[in-house]
N, C-alpha and C positions, 0 to 999 in steps of 0.2 A: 583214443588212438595214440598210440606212441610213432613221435614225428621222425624218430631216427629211421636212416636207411629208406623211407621213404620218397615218391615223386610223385610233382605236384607241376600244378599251371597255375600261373595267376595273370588273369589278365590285364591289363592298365600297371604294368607289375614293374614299371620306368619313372615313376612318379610317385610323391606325395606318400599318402598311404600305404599304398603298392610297396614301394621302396623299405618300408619301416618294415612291414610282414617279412618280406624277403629277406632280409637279414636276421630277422629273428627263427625264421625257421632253418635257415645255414648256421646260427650261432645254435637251435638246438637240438643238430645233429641229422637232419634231412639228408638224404642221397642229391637231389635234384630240382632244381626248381626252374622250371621253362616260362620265360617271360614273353608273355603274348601284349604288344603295344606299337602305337603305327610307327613308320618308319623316317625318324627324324633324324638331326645331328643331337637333340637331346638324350634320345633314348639311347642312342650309341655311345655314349657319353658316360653317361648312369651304367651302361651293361659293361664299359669297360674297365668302369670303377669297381663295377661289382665282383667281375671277372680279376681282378690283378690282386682282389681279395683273399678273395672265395676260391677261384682255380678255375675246372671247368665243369665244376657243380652248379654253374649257372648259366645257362644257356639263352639263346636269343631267337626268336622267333617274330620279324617285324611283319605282325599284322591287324589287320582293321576288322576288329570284331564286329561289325555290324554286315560286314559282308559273310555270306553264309557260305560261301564254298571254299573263300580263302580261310574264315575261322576252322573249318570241319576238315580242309587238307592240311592243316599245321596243327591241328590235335592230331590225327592220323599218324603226323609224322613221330611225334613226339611216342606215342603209343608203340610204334612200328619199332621204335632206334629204344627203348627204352622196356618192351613188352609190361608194360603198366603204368598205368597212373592212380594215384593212390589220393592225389586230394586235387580239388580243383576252384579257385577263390574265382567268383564274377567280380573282378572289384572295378573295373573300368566306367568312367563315368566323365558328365562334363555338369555344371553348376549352374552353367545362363539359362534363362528360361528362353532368351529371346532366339537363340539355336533351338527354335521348337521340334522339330521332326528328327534332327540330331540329338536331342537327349532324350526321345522314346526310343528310338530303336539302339542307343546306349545305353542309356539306364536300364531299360526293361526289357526290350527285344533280346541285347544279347546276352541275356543270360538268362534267358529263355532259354536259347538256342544253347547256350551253352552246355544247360543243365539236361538236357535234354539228348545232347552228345554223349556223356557224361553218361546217364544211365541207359543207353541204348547199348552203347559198348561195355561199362564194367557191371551193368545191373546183373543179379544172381537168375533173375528171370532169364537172361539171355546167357546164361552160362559165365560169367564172371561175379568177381569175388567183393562188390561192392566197393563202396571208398567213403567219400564224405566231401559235401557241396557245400561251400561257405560264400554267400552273396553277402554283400555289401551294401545297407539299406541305409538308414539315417533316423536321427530322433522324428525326423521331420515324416518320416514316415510311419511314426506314433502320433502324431499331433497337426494340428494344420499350421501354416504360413502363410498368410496372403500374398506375401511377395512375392513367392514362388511358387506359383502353382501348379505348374508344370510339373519342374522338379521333385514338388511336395508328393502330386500323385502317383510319380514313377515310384519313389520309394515305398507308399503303401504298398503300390503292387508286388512289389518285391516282398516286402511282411505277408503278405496273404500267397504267392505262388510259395512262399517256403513253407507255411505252415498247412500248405493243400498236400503238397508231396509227403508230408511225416505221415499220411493215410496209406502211401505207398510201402514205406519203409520192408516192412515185412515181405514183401514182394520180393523188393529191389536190392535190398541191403545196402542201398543208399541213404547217408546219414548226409540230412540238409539242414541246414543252421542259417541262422543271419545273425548280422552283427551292424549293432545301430549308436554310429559315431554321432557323440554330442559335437559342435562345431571345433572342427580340427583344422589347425595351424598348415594349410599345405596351399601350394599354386592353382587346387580349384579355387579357394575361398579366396584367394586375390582377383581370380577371373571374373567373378561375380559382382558388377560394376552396376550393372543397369538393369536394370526389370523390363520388360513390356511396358508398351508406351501408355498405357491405358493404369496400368496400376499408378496408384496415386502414393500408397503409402512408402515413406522413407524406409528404404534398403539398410542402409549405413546402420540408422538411428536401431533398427530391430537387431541386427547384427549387434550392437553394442550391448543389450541388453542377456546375451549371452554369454554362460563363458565357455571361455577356450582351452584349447589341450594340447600337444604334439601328438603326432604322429604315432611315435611310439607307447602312447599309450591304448592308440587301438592295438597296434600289434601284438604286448601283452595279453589282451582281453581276447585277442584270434588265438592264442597259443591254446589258451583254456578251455575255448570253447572247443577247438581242436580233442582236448585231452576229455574234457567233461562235459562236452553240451548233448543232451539227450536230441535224436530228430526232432524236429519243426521245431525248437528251441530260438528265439530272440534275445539278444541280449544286448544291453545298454553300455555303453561305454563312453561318461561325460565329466566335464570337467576333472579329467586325471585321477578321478576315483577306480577303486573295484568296481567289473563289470558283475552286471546284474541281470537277471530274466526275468522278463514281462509277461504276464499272463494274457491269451486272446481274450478278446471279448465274451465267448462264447454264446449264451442265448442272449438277442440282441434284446427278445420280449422284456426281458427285467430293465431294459434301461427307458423303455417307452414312456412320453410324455404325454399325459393328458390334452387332448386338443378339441375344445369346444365348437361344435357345429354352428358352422355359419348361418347367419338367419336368410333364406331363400326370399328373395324381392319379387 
């Protein structure tokens, strides 16, 4: 897809990651970018930075993706004042496991919901012209973490609802991608202090054992997969390298372990 002239939402789109996309898709030629994030003195802050930039290619929309009628009337609006949306990033997220109920229905729920907006209104089945669904997963949800296991399983979920929708594609004409940041330099990964009380293993020490990236190096790796990622497409983006695509597991049978029957007492 070619990013010029087009409009886009990205959620969590006042922060960290968020903030890196956003500028790289104004710096490569986008119409519009509507940033969906709750309503802070941060966020107005960020939108008015971004605004004094940019102009008024960047717009501000203060909401709490996890509620579903405020998420679904500020897409509408965006839709309504814009008659299209052309790309649509889930990136909104939060990192503590110990906000258990708060990072399922942000990690996962809302972009659920999101995605799910998203092809109800631009899908070709329903009479529009498709677009392209970029969620926001993590290494971590290619691999396990003990410390976070919260966290860890939201993001699998995220790898597996994108790559269930590339069954739709043909349908829909919805092109869904994910994009799986190795540990990136941003104010989630500072928020990340304390585990669940029950985990034992050192946070810090594991954290150390990775490395790290800016921001903009996802960004880059978003532009691409924007330009080049085929549907259900994964792609890695770690330690400041070229992003890369990861293959599903597929038939799980080939990876089965032999497991000796217990002796019956």
């Amino acid at each position: 897809m070619d990013i010029k002239n087009k409009v886009a939402i990205i959620t969590g789109g006042a922060g960290g990651i968020g903030v890196a996309i956003v500028k790289r898709l104004l710096e490569y030629g986008i119409k519009l970018v509507a940033l969906f994030d709750i309503d802070n003195s941060n966020t107005k802050k960020i939108f008015m930075d971004l605004q004094k930039r940019y102009g008024k290619r960047v717009e501000l929309y203060p909401c709490d993706v996890t509620n579903k009628a405020e998420f679904e009337e500020n897409f509408d609006k965006v839709l309504k004042t814009h008659k299209t949306i052309d790309i649509l990033f889930n990136n909104a997220g939060i990192g503590s496991d110990i906000h258990t109920e708060l990072m399922i229905d942000l990690n996962y729920k809302a972009v659920v919901l999101g995605s799910i907006l998203f092809i109800e209104r631009l899908g070709k089945h329903n009479g529009g012209k498709g677009g392209i669904i970029v969620n926001t997963a993590s290494i971590l949800g290619l691999r396990n973490f003990d410390c976070l296991p919260v966290y860890c399983s939201t993001k699998h979920a995220i790898v597996s609802f994108t790559r269930c929708l590339d069954v739709q594609y043909n349908n829909t004409g919805v092109r869904v991608v994910a994009i799986c940041p190795g540990l990136t330099v941003t104010p989630l990964l500072s928020s990340v202090t304390k585990p669940m009380d029950f985990i034992v293993t050192d946070i810090q020490k594991s954290f150390r054992e990775l490395k790290t990236q800016a921001p903009e190096c996802v960004a880059d790796a978003v532009i691409k997969i924007i330009q080049k990622g085929k549907s259900g497409d994964v792609w890695v983006a770690e330690d400041s390298q070229a992003p890369y695509a990861v293959k599903d597991i597929g038939d799980y049978a080939n990876l089965r372990i032999s497991v000796e029957k217990e002796d019956v007492l």
